[in-house]
N, C-alpha and C positions, 0 to 999 in steps of 0.2 A: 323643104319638102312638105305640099298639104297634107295636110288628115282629114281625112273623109269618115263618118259612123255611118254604115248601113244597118238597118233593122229589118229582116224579114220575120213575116208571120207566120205562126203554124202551120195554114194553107201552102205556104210555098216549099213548107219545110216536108210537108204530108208521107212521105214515100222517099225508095233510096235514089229514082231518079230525078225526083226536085231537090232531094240533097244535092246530086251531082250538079245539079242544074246551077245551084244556087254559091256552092263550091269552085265551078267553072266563072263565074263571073266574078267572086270575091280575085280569084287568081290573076282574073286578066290586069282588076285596078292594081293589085300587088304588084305586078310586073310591068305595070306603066310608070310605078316610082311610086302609086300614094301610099301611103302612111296609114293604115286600114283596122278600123275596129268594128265589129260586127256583133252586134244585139241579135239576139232570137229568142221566139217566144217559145212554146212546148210545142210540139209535135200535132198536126191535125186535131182529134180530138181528146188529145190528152187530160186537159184538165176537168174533162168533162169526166170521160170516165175515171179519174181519180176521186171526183167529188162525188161518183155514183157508187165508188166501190167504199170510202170514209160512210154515207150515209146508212149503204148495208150491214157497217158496223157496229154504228154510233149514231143516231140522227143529232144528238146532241153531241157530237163530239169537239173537243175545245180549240178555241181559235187560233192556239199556238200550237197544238199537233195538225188543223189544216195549213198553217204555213208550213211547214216542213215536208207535209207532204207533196202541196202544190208544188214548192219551188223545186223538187224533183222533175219535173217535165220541164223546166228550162234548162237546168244541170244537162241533162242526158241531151237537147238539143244542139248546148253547147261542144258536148262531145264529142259527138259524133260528126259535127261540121269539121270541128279540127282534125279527127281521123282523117274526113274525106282530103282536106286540103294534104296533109302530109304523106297520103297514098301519090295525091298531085306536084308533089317536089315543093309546097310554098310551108316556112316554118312557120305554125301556127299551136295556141294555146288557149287552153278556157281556161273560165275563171266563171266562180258563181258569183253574182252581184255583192257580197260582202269583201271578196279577194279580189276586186274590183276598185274597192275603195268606196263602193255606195253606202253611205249611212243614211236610216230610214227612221221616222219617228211615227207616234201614233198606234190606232190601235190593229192589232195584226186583221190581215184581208182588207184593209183598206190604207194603207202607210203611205206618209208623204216622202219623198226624197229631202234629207235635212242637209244631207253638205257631200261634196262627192272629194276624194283624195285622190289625184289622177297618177301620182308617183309609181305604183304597180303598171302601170297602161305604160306610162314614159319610156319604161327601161325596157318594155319588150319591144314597143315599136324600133327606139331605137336600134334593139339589136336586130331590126331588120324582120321581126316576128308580126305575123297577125294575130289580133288580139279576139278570141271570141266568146262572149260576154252574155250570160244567163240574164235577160232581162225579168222582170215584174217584181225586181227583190230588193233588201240591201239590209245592213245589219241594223236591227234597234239596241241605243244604249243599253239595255239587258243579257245583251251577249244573242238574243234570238234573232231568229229571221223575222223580218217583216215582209209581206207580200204587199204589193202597191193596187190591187186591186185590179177589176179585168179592165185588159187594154193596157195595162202599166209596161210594158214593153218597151210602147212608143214613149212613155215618160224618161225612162232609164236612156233611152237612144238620147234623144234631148241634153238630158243632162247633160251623159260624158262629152256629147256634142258641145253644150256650153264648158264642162270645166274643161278640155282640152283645147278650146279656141279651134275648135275642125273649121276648117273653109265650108263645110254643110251639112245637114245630114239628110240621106236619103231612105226613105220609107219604102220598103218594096210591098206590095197586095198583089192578089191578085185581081185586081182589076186597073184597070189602064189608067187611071187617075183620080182626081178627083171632078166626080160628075154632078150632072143638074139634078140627078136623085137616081135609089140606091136600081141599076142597070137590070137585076133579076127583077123588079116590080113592075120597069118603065123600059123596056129592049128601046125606046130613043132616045133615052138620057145621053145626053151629049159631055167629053172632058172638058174640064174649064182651062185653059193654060194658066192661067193665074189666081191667085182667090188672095182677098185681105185677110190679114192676120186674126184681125176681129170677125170677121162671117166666117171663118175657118173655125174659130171658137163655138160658135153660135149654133153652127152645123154639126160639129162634132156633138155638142152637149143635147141637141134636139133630136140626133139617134143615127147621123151621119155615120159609118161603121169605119170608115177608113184611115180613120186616125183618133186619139185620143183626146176631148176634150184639156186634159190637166196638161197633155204635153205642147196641146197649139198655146196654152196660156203660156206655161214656161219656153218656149221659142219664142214668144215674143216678149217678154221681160225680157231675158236672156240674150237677145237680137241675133237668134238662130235663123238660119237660114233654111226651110225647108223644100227637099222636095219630094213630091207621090210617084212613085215610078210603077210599072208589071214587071214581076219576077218572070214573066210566061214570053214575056216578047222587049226588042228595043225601041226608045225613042218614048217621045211624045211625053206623056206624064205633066203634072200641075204642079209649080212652084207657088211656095208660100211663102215670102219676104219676109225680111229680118223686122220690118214694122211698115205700120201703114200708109197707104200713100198722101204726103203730107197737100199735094195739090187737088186733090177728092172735090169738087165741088157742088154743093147744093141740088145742081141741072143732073150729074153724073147719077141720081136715085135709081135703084133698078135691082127687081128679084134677080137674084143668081141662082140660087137650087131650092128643090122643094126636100124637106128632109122629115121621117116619118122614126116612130117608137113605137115598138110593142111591148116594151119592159115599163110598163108603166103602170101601179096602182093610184087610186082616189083614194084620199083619205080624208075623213071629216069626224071632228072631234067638237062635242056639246058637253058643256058642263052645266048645273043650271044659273049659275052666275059670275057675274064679271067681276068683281072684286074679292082681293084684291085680280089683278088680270092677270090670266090662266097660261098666255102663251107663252111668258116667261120660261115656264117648267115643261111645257110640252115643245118649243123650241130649244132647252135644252137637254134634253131626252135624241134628239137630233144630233146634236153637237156632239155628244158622247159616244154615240156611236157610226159618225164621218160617215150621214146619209144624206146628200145635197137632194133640196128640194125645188118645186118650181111649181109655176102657176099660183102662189102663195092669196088668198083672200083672208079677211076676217069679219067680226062682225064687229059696230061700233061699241064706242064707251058708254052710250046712252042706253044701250040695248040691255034688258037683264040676262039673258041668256046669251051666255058666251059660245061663239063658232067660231071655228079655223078649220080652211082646208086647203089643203095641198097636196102635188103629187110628187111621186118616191119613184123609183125603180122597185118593180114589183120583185126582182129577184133581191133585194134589200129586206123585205117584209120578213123573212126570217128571225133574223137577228133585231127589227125595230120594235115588231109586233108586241112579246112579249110585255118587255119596257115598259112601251107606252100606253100599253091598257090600264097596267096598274099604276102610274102616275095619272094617268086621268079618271081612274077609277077612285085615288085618294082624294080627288079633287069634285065628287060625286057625281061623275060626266060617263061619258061612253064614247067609245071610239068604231065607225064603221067604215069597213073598205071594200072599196069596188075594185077587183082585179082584171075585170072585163074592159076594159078602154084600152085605147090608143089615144098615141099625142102624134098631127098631122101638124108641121111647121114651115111657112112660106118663110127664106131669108134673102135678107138682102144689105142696101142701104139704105137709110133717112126713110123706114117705115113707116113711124111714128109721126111723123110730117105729111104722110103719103095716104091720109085715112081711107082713099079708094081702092089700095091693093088689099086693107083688111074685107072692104064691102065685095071685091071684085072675088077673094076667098068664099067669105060664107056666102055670098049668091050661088056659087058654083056648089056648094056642100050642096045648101037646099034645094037646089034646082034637082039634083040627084036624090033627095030623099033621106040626105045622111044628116042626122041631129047632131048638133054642137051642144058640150055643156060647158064648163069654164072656159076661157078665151083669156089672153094672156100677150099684152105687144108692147113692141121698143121701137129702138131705132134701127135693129137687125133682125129683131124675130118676130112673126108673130105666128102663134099658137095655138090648137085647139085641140079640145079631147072629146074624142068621136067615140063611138063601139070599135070593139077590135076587128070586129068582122068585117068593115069596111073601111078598115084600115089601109089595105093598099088598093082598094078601088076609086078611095079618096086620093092618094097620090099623083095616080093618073090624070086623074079629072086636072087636079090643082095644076100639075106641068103643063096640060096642054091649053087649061084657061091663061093661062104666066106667058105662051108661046116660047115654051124653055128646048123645045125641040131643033127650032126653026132659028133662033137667037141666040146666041153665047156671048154672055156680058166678056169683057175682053178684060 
């Protein structure tokens, strides 16, 4: 009998009729014969105002009582799903990500999934139960909760999707798949039916919302199978293969989606010199507290004055800021950030080989008026950090320079 992991989001969960909504569907695979376990994240805007009602009390308050109180809005998701289902005749059960068997390491609000024990899941399915499952959590070696950071949902679905060997796991949103850029910016973003595992990463990490950067990487280590489906309607939706296609050839280059960020600060750190080098201690000021950066420059070894800069998730600045002022301040430097930018991202394949989609980009910025400052390109992304304020008037422009309207890479 397969096992299917479905994940819906907040969004789908928002209200007592997308619960029903979302409870009638879990019911129908149940009664077709799969094997069903169901990830959910908090409720609409639950973690939001949890994290507003923590800041009214504590602006500083500690990162292991915001775990406990975050993973409360997946708990209660999960409850309340299985109410609905057993009002619906189907036996089902929550479980918070550590009664789950997820173990999570790292440091709290941003935890990695370290090893998942599926034996709890095992014996309910077996007995014919649905299983439904408090995503973004899972226990750290200290006996606490770790919370996997936002978006960790889709990482949690993944997992028990890899440790149980599910036949797939499906991603519900609300929006109809995965498109050529985000559908409220660009009403002609068009769904992709398919996307590579690697530009699925790419997009996800460049500000894509509809799936989780760390969980397209873990489906494709783990040779998950995914797919994006609406919680709102059937059919249609974007599969993302268990790995990439190995007959890809050179001629095959080609933008697939335009993907944009507004959670994005500049960061630029001056010390007045380079020895011994500086970035050691301020990349690992990074590492300590699990803040992935991008757009990464430096200045050389010849240089006396030492530069680095890079960009963060501005909603990271929090917890970075502090830090790293005062290691760079031991190091007689200063640290300045720009919170005012956006990151605008063309992806695709063989970019990097393709140097006329970078120039066919910044012609289209300029031509419009919109300044680029760092620039940032591969062989799937390339990058740029705009003002925020023409952050999605950039996008537009770039889709319809790309002909992403008119075209769907296949």
């Amino acid at each position: 009998m397969p096992t299917t992991v479905h994940k819906y989001g907040g969004s789908s969960l928002a209200d007592m009729a997308a619960l029903e909504r979302v409870a009638a569907n879990v019911a129908r695979g149940h009664r077709s014969g799969e094997r069903t376990v169901v990830v959910v994240s908090a409720r609409g805007n639950t973690t939001d105002d949890l994290l507003r009602l923590a800041g009214r009390i504590h602006a500083g308050a500690p990162a292991r009582e915001l775990d406990q109180l975050l993973a409360t809005g997946e708990n209660q998701s999960a409850a309340l799903l299985a109410m609905v289902l057993h009002r619906l005749g189907v036996p089902a059960v929550s479980f918070t990500g550590p009664q789950a068997g997820i173990r999570a390491e790292g440091v709290h609000g941003a935890g990695l999934v370290a090893d998942v024990d599926p034996a709890p899941l095992h014996r309910r399915l077996a007995a014919g139960e649905v299983a439904v499952v408090a995503g973004f959590q899972g226990l750290g070696a200290d006996g606490d909760v770790r919370t996997l950071g936002r978006g960790g949902s889709d990482t949690t679905a993944v997992a028990l999707a890899a440790a149980l060997a599910a036949e797939r796991c499906d991603i519900y949103t609300d929006v109809s798949g995965v498109l050529t850029a985000d559908p409220r910016v660009v009403p002609q973003a068009r769904v992709l039916a398919r996307v590579d595992p690697a530009v699925m990463a790419e997009m996800a990490f460049a500000g894509a919302r509809v799936l989780h950067s760390r969980a397209v990487e873990l489906a494709a280590v783990r040779a998950v199978r995914v797919r994006v489906l609406s919680s709102l309607r059937p059919g249609g939706g974007t599969v993302i293969p268990e790995r990439s296609d190995p007959h890809m050839l050179e001629t095959s280059s080609t933008v697939t989606a335009i993907a944009h960020d507004a959670d994005v600060a500049r960061v630029l750190v001056e010390t007045p010199s380079s020895h011994p080098d500086p970035a050691t201690e301020v990349l690992a000021v990074l590492a300590e507290h699990a803040v992935p950066v991008d757009l990464v420059a430096r200045s050389g070894p010849q240089e006396e004055e030492f530069r680095i800069g890079f960009t963060v998730r501005s909603s990271e600045l929090g917890r970075l800021t502090g830090p790293l002022r005062d290691t760079v301040a031991a190091l007689g430097g200063q640290v300045r950030v720009d919170d005012n930018v956006g990151k605008v991202s063309v992806i695709g394949m063989g970019l990097l080989n393709r140097p006329e989609y970078t120039a066919r980009m910044l012609a289209a910025l300029r031509g419009a008026g919109i300044p680029t400052s760092w620039i940032s390109i591969s062989q799937l992304r390339t990058s740029a950090v705009i003002p925020r304020d023409r952050l999605t008037e950039a996008v537009g422009l770039l889709h319809a320079a790309f002909g992403l309207a008119e075209l769907v890479p296949a």
